[in-house]
Every structure is written in structure tokens, then in C-alpha cells.
N, C-alpha and C positions, 0 to 999 in steps of 0.2 A: 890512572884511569878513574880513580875514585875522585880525583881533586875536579876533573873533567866531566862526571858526574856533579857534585858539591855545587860547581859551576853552573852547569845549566839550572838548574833548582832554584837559585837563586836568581835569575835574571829572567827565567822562562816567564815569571808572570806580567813580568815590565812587559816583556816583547810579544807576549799574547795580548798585556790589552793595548800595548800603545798600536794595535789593530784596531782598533774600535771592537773588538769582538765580548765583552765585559757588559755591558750597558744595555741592553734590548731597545730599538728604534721601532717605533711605528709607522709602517710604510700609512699607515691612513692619515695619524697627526704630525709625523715628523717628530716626535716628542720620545725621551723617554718614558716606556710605559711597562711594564708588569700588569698582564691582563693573561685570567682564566677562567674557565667555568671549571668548580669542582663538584661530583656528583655524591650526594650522602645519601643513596637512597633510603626510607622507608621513613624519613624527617620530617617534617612537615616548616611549613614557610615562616609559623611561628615558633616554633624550636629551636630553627637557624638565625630566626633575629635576634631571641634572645641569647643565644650564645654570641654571635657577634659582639652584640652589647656589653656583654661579660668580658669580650674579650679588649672592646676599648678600652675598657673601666682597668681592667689589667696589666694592660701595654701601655699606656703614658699615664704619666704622670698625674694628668689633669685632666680627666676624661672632657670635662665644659668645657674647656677652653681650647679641646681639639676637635670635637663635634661640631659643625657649622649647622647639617641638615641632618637632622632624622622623621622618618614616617614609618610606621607599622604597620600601618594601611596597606601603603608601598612597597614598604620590606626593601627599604633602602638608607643606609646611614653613611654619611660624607661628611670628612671633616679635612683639617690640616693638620700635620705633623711634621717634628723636622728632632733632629739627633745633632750631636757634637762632631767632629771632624779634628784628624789631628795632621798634618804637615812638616816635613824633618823637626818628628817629636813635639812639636810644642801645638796648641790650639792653632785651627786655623777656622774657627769659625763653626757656622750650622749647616745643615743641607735643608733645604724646607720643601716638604711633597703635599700633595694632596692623595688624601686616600678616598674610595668609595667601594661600598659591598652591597651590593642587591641581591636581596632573596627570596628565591619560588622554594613550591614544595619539592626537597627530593635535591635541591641544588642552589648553589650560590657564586657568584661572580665578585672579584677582588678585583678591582683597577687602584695601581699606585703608579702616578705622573705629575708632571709638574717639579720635577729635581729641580731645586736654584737652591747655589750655592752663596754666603752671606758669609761679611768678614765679620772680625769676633766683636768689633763696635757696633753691630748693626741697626742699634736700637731704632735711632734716626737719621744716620747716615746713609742718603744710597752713595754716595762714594765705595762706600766701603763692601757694595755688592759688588762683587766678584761675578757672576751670571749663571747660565744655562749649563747644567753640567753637559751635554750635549755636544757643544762648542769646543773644538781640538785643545783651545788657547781661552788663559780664564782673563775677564774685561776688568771691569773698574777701576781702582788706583792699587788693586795687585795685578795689576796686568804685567807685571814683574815675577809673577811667581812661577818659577820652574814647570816645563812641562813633566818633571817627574814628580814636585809634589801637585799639581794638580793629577796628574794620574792616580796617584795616592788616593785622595780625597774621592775620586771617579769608583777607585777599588772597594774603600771602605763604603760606599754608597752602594753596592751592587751585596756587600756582605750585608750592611744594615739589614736592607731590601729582603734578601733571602732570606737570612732572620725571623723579621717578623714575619713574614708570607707563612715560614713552617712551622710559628706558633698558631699560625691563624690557624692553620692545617686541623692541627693538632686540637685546638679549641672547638673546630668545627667537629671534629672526628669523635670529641669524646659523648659517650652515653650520659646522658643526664643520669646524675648520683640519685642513689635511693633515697629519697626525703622521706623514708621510715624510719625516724630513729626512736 
């Protein structure tokens, strides 16, 4: 019974996502999308930019060179990002998204879309793009690559994702520290 337990655990997550059920779709773009509004009341529109701000400068690496657009004015900052990927154990490249956060007083909006997946050459090869994590089967010239490690790569993309989303959370949620010191 237990081995039959063991069992499921280990194969339930293959067979949950090779559902598509892993990935959130957007019935408006057809895209993968990660989209909410979360409410912080009593914040104001400039509190929640600048924690955003705080929070890109925190989360990658290179805050410039992930930042495409920001305004203050607007209370909206868009950039690109993208993480490591790994496929039976060894690299199998990048995922590259687009993120954007707009924000009013009192609340904020997270859109992350735009998943495409990139082989580990990718500097200037699009051979070596692999596609749309979206798409059941990955293109390029790994269009040879298992559909259990692109599931893989589908999984670890949905982990990334939720990742940073509940630091964002967390970044948004915290009270500005006492600058009394």
C-alpha cells in the first residue's frame, strides 16, 4: 500500500500537468499570463511604486537591463526577465517573460506573459529557440526534446512564476521601515 502510495507522488505531477492544467492561459490573449489586482489598502500610488522599484532592484540581477519602461507619473514599470531551466539534470537553457506592474492608490496589478523558451546558445542563434512554452511540443532544432523534459521546463516555469509573484506579495505588503534611526 505504501509502495502504491510512493507511486502516485511521484508521477501525479507529470499526469497533472501533462493536462495543461500547470500554466494559466488567457482566454483574451491566448498567452500564458499571471495576472491580478492585489488590494493594499491605506498605500498610496506612490508607496507602491516605490516598493515595486525596490522590489526589481532586489529580484534580478540587473535592475537596467530588465526595466524596458517606467513612469511615476503612470505608476507603471515594464521590463523583461527570464531565469535558468534545467532538463534531465543538465541546463537546458532560459525561459524569457515579460513583466509589468501598474499602480493606483490602495492597489496594484502584476501581469507576467510572454514565456519563450531559449536554448542554452541563444545568444544569436534563433535555431536554438526552442518556442512558446504554451505549445504541447517545443520547435526549433530541439524539437527533439522529450515531452517529459519539456514538461519539466513547463513545471519549473510555473515554480519560477509563483516565486517571484509571493515576493512581490511580500514586498508589496511590507510597512515602510522606520527611517528613525
Amino acid at each position: 500500500m505504501n509502495e502504491m502510495v510512493l507511486l502516485l507522488l511521484v508521477f501525479l505531477p507529470f499526469t497533472l500537468f501533462s493536462q495543461n492544467g500547470v500554466l494559466p492561459i488567457s482566454e483574451e490573449t491566448g498567452k500564458i499570463t499571471y495576472q491580478s489586482v492585489v488590494q493594499v489598502d491605506g498605500t498610496s500610488k506612490n508607496d507602491l511604486y516605490k516598493r515595486g522599484k525596490t522590489w526589481f532592484i532586489n529580484t534580478f540581477s540587473s535592475s537596467e537591463n530588465v526595466i524596458e519602461y517606467e513612469d511615476k507619473e503612470e505608476g507603471i514599470i515594464m521590463g523583461k526577465g527570464l531565469f535558468p531551466v534545467k532538463a534531465n539534470m543538465v541546463s537546458a537553457g532560459h525561459v524569457r517573460f515579460t513583466i509589468k506592474i501598474e499602480f493606483k492608490d490602495g492597489r496594484y496589478r502584476y501581469t507576467l506573459t510572454d514565456f519563450w523558451h531559449t536554448g542554452e546558445y541563444d545568444s544569436s542563434y534563433d535555431s536554438n529557440t526552442v518556442g512558446d512554452l504554451k505549445e504541447e511540443k517545443p520547435g526549433g532544432f530541439m524539437g527533439g526534446m522529450g515531452k517529459r523534459a519539456w514538461n519539466k521546463i513547463k513545471e519549473q516555469t510555473n515554480f519560477h512564476a509563483t516565486q517571484m509573484l509571493a515576493s512581490l506579495k511580500e514586498k508589496m505588503d511590507a510597512k515602510a521601515a522606520n527611517d528613525d534611526w
